[in-house]
C-alpha positions in Angstrom: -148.9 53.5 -72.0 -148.4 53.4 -68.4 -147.2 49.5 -68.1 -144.8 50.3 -70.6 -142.6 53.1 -69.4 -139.2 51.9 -68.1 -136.9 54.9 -67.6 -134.4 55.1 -70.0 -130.6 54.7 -68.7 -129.0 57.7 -69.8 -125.5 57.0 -68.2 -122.5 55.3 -70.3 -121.9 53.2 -67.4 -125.9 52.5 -66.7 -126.5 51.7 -70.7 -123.6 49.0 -70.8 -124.6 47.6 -67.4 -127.9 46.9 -69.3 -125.6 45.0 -71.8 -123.5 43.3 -69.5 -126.4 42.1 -67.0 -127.9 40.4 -70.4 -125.1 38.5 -71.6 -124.7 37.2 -68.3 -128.1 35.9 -68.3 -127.8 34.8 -71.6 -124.7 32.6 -70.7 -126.1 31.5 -67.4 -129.5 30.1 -69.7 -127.0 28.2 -72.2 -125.1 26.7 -69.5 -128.6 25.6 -67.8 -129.8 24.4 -71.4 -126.9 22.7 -72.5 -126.8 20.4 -69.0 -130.4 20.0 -69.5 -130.1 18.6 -73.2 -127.2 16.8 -72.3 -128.3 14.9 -69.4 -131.4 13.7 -71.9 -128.3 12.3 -74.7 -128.6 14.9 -76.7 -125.7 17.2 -78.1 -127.0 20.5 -79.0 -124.6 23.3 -80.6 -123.7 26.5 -79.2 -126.7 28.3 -81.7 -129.7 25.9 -80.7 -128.8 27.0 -77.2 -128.3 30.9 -77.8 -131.7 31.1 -80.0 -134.1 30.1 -77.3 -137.2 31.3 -76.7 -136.3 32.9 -73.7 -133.0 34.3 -74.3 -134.5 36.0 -77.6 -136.9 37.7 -75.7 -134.3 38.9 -73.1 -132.5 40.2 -76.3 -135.5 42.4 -77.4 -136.6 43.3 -73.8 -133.1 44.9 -73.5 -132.8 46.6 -76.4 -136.0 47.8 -76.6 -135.2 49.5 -73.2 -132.1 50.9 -73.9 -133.9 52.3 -77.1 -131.8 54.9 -79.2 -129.0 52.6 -80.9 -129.9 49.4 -79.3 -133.1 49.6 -81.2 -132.0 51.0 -84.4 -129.7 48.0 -84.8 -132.4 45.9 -84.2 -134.9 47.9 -86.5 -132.3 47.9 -89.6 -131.4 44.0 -89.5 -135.0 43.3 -89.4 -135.2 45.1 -92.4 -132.4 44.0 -94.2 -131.3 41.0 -92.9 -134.6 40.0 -94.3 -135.5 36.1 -94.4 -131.3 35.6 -93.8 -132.2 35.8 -89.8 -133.8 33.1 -87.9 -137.8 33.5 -87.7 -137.8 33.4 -83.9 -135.3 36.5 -84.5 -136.6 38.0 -87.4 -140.4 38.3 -85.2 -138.3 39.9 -82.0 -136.6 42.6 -84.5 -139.7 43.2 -85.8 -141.3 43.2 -82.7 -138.7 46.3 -81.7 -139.8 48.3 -84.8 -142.9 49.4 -82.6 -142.5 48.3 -79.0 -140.8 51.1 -77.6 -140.7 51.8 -74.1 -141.8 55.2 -72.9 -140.4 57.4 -70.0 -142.0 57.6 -66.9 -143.5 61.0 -65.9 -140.8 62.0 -63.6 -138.1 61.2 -65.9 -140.0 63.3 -68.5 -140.5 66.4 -66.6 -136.8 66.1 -65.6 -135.4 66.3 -69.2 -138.5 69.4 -69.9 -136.6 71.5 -66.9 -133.0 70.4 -67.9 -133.8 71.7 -72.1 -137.1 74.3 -71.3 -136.1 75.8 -67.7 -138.7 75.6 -64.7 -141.5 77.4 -66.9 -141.4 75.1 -69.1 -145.4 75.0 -69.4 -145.9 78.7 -69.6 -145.5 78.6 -73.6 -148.5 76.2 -73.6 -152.2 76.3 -72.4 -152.2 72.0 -72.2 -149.1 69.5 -72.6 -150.1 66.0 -72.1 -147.2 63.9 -70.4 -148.2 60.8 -71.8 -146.8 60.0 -75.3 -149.5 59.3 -78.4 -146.2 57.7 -79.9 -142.8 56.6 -78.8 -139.9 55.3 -81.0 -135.9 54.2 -81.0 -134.9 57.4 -80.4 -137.6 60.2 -78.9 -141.4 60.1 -77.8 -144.2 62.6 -79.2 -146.5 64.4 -76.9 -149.8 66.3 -77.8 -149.3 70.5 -76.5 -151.5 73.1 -77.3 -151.1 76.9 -77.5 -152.7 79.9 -76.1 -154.0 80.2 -79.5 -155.8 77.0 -79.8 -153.1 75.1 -82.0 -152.8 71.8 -81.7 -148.7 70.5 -81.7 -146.9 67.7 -82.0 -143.6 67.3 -79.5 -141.5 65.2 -80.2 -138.5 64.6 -77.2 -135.5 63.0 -77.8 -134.7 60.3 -75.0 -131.7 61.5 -72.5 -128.1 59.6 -73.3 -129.1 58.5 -76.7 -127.1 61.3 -78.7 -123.9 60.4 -76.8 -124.1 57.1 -76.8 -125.1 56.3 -80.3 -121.2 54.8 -81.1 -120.8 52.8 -77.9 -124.0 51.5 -77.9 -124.3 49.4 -81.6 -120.5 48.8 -81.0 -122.0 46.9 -77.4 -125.2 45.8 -79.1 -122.8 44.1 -82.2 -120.7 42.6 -79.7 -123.8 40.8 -78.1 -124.8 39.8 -81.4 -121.5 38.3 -82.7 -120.6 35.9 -79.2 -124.1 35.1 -79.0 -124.0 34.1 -82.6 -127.7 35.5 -83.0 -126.4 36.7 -86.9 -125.9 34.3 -89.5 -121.9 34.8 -91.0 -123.4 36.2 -94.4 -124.9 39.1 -93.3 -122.9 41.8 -93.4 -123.2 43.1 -90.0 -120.2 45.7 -89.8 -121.7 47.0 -93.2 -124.7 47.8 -91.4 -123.7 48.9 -88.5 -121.8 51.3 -90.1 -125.2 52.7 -91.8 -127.2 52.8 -88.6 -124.0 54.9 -86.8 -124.5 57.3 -89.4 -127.7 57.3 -89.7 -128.8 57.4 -86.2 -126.0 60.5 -85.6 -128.6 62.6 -88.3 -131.9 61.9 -86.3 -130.6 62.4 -83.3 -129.7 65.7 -84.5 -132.9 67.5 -84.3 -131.4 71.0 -85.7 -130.6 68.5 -88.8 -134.4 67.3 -89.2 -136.1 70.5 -88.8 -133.3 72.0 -91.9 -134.5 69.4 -93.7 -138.1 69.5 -93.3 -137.4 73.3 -94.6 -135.4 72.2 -97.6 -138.1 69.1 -98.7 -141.1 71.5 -98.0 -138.7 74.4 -100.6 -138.7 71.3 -103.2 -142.3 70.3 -102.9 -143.8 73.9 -103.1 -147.3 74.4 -103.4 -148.3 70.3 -104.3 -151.7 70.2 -103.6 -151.5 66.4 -102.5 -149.3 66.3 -99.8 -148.7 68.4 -96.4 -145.9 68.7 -94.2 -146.2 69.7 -90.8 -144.4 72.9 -90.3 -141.6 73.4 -87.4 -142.0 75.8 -84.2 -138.1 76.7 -84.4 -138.9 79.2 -80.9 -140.2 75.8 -79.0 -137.4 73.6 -80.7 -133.7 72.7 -80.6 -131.4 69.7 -81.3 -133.4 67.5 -78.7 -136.9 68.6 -78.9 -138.8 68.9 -82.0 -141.8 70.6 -81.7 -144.5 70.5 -85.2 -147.8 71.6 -86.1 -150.0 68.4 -85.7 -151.7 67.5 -88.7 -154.7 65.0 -88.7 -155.0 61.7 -90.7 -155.4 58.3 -90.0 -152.3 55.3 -90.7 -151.2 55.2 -94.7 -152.7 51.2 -94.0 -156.1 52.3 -93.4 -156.4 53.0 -97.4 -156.2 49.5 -98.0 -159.7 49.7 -96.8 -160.8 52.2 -100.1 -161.9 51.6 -103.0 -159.6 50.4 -105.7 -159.5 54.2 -107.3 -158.2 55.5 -103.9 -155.7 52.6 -103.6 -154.3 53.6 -107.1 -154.5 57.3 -106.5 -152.5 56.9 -103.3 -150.2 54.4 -104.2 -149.1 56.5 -107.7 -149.3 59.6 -106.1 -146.4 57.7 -103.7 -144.4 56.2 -106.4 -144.5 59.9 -108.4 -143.1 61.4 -105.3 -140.4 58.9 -105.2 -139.5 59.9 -108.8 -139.5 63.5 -108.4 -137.3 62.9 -104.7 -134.5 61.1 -107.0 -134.7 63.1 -110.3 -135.6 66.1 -109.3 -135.4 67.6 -105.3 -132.2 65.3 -105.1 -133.3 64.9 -101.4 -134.8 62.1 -100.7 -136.6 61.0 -97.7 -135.0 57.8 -96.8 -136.8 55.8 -94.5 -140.1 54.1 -96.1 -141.4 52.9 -92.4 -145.4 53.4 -93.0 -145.6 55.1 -89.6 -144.3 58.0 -91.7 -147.3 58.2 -93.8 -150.7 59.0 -92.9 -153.6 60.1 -95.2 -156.6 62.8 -95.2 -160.1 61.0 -96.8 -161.9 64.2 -96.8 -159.2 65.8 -98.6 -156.9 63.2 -100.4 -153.8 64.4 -98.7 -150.8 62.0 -98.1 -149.6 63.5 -94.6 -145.4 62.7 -94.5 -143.7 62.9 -91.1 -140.3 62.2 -89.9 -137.3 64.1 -91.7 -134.6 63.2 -89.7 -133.5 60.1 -92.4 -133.4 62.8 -95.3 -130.7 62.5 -97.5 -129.1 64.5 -100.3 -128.5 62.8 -104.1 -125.7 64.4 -106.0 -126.3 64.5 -110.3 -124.3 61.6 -110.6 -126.3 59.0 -108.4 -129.2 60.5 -109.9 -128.0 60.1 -113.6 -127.3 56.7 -112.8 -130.3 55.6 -111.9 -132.1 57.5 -114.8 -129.8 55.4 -117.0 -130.4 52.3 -115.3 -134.5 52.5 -115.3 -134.4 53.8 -118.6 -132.4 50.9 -120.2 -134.6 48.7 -118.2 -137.8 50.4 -120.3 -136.1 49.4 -123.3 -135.0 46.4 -122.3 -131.7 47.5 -122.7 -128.6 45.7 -120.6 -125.9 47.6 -121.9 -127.1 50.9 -120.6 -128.3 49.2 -117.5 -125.2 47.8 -117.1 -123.4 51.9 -117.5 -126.2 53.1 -115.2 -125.2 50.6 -112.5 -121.6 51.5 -113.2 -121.9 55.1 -112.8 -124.0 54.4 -109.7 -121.0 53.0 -108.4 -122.2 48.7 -108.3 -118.7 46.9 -109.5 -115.5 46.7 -109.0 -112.7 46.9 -111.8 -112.6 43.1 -112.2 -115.9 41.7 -111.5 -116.5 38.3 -112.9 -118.7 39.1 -116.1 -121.3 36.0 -115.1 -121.9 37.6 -111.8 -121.8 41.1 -113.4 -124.8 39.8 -115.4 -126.4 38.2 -112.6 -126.3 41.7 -111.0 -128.1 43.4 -113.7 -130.7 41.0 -113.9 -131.6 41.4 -110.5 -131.8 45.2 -111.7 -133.8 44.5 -114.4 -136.3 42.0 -112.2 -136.7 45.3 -109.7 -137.6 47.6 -112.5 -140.6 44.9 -113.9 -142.9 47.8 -112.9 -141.4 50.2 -114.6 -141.0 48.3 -118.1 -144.9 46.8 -117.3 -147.0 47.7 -120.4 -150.1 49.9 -118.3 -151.3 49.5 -114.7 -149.1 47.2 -112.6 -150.8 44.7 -110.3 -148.9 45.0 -107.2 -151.0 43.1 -105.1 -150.3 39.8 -107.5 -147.3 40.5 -108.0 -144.7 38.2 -106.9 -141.8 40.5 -107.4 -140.5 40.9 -103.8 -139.9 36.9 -102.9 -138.5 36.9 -106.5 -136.1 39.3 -106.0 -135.4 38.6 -102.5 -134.4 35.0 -103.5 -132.2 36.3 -106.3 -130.2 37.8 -103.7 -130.0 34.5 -101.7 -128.6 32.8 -104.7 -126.3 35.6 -105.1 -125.3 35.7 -101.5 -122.9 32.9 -101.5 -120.8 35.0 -104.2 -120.3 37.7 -101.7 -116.1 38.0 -102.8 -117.5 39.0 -106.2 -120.1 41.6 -104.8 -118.6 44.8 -104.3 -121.4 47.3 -101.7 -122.9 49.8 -103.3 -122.5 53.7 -101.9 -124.5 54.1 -99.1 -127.0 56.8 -100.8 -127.8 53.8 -103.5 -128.7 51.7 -100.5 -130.9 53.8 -99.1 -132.5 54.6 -102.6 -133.3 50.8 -103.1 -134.6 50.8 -99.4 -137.2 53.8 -100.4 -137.8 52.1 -103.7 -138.5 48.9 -102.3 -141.0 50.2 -99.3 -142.8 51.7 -102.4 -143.4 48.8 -104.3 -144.3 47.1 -100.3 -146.7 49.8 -99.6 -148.2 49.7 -102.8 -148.8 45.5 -102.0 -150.4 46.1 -99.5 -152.7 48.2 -100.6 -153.3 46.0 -103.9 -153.0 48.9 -106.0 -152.6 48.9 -109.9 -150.1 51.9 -110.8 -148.9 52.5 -114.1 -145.3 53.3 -112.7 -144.0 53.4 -117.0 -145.9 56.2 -117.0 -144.7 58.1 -113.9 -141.2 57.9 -115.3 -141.6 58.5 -119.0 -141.0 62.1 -117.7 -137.2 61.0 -116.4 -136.3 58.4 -119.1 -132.8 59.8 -120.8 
């Protein structure tokens, strides 16, 4: 990784210079476009100009430095701005989900003094400075102990914590003047969520209670493991785990179709009992967060710190909602998706319906009669240009709470891991258990 460590500016002043010196560049390469066009007859608009090659890749050069926020912005609208964002947008955001810059070594051992004190090695007989993994908001490094055991250490990069609000606030400016965001996605909406959000995993204290509660709920399951937390060699900005061996969640795609189905339903089941039954779900489907054991068929799940609690009544509402989907009932759909909180007082009954049948489109696995084919399946460009058509409606479409959005995100990552894959799951089955 040595090419790609830029230190991180950990300064308020230093992280909005980063900002400033791109919109100047980005303005200076319109200008310079513009005349260019212009001189050949042409008339270009403000957008054409903005959505260049090369000012796109300035875009995710910057952010991806800046990391923390900057990134987490860019991470969430390239998840749920979906096919609404341009394509030579929607490949940088993409591009940011795993293109993180890491800190150079000095920078690193800095930060290990300022949170460990000068013997910050003694606790371990080996600490590799250079990351295996590096993300939006922290990079992991491989320790070991005296005792042989083999860690995972993962270290917050400096400034990100207090400049999580200042940060998307720049980052949405940038994106608004440039006019790098089409006027139907709800960006404020968003940025909202990944404030939020990004306040929780930056809280490490936060992930490691969480990783406590989730590994209370799922007890002594034989298929899954999660890594467990060194609280003595941890605090709010370094998390350090046990590390746990398996290879990317992907790499089962590679199995035979018996271990694609195994995987995939053993997944989906999870899902169930993290909605119906912990009432904490783990809220961010990114596959990273996956892994799996081939010599002993465990699902390895990592990264806590986007764990969220589900109170009875989300949780009744969505048992009500898949149920009246299994017997193809509207009505109850329609209660569920009241409870869950989906309309306002005086919707407009067509679009009401139109709602409920986007509902009742998601849930085709779950009314399927046996195993569900989800690598034929061509439920996600279905339902994805449902929501288009629905889209230009948006002053009848009243947002959900934010729990139901992250619900339909973990739903939804399901049903895209389980595609790629190509596994057959008999999902009916899974939630006969929950049906009301």
């Amino acid at each position: 990784m040595k090419n790609n460590e830029v230190k991180v500016p950990s300064g308020r002043l230093s992280r909005l210079s980063k900002m400033g010196g791109l919109a100047s560049r980005l303005a200076g390469n319109v200008l310079f476009e513009g005349a260019k066009q212009l001189s050949k007859g042409q008339s270009p608009k403000l957008q054409q100009l903005v959505m260049t090659p090369s000012n796109i890749g300035h875009v995710a050069e910057k952010l991806s430095q800046l990391r923390g926020a900057a990134m987490k912005v860019g991470q969430m609208l390239s998840m749920d701005a979906g096919d609404l964002v341009a394509p030579e947008l929607a490949e940088v955001l993409a591009k940011l989900r795993s293109d993180a810059k890491v800190m150079p070594h000095k920078q690193l051992t800095t930060l290990l003094v300022q949170q460990w004190g000068r013997d910050w090695l003694a606790p371990f007989a080996q600490f590799e400075l250079r990351p295996f993994a590096a993300a939006s908001i922290g990079q992991v490094h491989v320790a070991y102990l005296d005792t042989g055991e083999k860690l995972a250490v993962k270290i917050q990069y400096p400034g990100v914590r207090d400049s999580i609000d200042s940060d998307i606030d720049n980052v949405a400016t940038l994106l608004k003047v440039s006019r790098l965001i089409p006027a139907n996605v709800k960006l404020d909406t968003l940025l909202a969520e990944a404030k939020a959000q990004l306040h929780n995993e930056a809280d490490y204290h936060f992930e490691a209670e969480q990783i406590a509660l989730y590994q209370q709920q799922l007890g002594d399951d034989p298929h899954f493991i999660v890594p467990k937390v060194y609280s003595a060699l941890s605090n709010n900005s370094i998390l350090t785990m046990q590390f746990v061996e398996g290879t990317p969640i992907e790499s089962v795609a590679q199995a035979s179709q018996e271990v694609r189905n195994l995987v995939a339903s053993r997944l989906m089941e999870l899902c169930f009992k993290e909605l119906f039954e912990f009432k904490l779900l783990q809220s961010d489907p990114n596959f990273a967060n996956f892994q799996y054991q081939a010599d002993s068929q465990k699902i390895v799940l990592l990264d806590f710190g986007a764990t969220r609690s589900i109170s009875d009544k989300l949780a009744q509402g969505y048992q009500l909602l898949m149920t009246g989907a299994l017997k193809h009932d509207k009505v109850q759909m329609a209660i569920g998706a009241q409870q869950i909180g989906f309309f306002q007082d005086a919707i407009d009954p067509a679009h009401k319906q139109l709602i409920i049948d986007i509902f009742y489109q998601a849930c085709e696995p779950i009314y399927f009669d046996g195993e569900y084919d989800f690598g034929q399946s061509t439920l996600a460009k279905r339902i994805t240009e449902a929501g288009k058509a629905m889209s230009t409606q948006q002053n009848e479409w009243h947002t959900p709470p934010t729990d139901a959005i992250f619900i339909h995100r973990k739903l939804a990552g399901m049903y895209l891991l389980a595609a790629k894959l190509k596994a057959k799951v008999n999902v009916g089955e899974l939630f006969s258990k929950y049906r009301g």
